[in-house]
C-alpha positions in Angstrom: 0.1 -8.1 -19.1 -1.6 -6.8 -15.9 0.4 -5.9 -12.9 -1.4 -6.8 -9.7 -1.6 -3.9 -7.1 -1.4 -4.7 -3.6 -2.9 -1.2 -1.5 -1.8 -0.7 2.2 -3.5 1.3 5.1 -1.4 1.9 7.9 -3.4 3.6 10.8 -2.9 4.6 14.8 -5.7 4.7 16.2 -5.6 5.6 19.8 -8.0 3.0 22.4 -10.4 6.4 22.8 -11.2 5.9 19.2 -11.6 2.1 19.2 -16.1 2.4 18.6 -15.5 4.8 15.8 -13.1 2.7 13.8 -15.3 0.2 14.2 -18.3 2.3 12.8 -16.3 3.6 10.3 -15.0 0.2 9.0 -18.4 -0.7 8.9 -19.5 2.0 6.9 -16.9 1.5 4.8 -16.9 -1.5 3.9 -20.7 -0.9 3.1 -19.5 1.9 0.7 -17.2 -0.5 -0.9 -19.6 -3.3 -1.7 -21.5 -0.5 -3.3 -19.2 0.9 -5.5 -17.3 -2.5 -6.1 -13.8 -1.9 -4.2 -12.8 -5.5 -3.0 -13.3 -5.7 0.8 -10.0 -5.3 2.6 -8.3 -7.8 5.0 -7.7 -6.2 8.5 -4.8 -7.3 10.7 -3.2 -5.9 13.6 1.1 -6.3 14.4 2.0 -9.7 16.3 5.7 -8.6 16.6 7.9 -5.7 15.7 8.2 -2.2 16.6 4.5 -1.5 16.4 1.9 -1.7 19.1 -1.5 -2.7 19.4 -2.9 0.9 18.5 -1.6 -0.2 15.2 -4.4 -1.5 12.5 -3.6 -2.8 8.8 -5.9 -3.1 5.9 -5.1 -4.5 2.7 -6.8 -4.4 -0.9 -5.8 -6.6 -3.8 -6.4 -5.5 -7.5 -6.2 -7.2 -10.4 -4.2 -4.2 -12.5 -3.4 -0.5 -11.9 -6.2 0.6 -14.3 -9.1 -1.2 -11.8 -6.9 0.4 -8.9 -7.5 3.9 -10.2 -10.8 3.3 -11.5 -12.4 1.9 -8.3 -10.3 4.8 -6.0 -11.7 7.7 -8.7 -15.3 6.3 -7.8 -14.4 6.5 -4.2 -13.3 10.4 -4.4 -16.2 11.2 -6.4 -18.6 9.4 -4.4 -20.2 12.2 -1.4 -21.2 9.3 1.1 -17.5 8.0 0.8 -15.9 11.7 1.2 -17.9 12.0 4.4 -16.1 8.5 6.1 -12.8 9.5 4.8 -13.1 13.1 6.5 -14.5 10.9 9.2 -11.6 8.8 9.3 -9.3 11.6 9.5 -10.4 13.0 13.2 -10.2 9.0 14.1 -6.8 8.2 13.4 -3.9 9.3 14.9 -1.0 8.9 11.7 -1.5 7.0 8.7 0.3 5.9 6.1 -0.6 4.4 2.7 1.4 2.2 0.7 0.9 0.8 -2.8 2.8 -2.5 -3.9 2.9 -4.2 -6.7 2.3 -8.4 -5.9 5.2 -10.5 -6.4 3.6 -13.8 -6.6 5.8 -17.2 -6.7 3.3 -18.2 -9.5 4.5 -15.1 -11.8 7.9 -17.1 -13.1 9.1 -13.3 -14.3 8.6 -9.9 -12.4 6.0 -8.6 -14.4 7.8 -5.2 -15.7 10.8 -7.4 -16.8 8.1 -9.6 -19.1 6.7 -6.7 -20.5 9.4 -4.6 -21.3 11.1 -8.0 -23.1 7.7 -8.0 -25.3 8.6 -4.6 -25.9 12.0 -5.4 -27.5 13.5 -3.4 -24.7 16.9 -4.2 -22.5 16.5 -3.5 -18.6 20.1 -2.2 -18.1 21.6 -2.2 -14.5 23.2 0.6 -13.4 26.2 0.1 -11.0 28.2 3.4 -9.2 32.1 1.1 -10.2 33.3 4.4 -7.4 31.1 2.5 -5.1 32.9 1.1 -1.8 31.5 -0.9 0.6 30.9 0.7 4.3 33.7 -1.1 6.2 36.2 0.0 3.2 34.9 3.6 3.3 37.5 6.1 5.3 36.1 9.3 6.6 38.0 12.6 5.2 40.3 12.8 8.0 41.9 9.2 7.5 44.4 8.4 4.9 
């Protein structure tokens, strides 16, 4: 069983900056297509705490193993080490998240599956000392 991977860039980029990210996504996804990395979908935040200097990209994998694969091309490629030092005087933070996909049409979470076809229990571990905040006293209450 394959577990999806769901990879997430998280970038500032200040307005100053706004013609070089666009170069650079360019070029990047250029270097992708070449290599084989799926294109990423781009997206900036609608609502929440972030601003419009935020900009997300997202890549979807069919299993950790193509995940690794394609990213090991990408740091041994020299073209696609340039744009990422590139990237790195364009961006202000960043941060880089990878998630595994919890689709609706998956009826089991995929580690759960296989570690049943593995003939092994998923045990829960629960703290019984555990209080809930509101029942918590500080040290100075009795």
């Amino acid at each position: 069983m394959k577990i999806r991977i769901l990879f997430r860039q998280i970038q500032q980029v200040s307005p100053e900056n706004r013609q070089k990210q666009a170069e650079l996504e360019h070029r990047s996804d250029l270097a992708c297509v070449r290599i084989g990395i799926p294109l990423p979908q781009r997206m900036r935040p609608f609502t929440g705490n972030m601003d419009s200097r935020i900009r997300i990209s997202e890549r979807e994998y069919d299993s950790i193993a193509e995940f690794t694969r394609l990213h090991m091309l990408w740091e041994n490629d020299e073209e696609c080490q340039q744009i990422a030092k590139e990237w790195e005087h364009c961006y202000d933070w960043q941060r880089q998240e990878i998630l595994y996909v919890d689709d609706i049409r998956d009826p089991i979470i995929p580690w759960i599956q296989m570690a049943a076809e593995q003939g092994k229990t998923i045990r829960y571990t629960v703290n019984p000392n555990y209080k809930m905040p509101n029942e918590q006293k500080t040290e100075g209450e009795i």
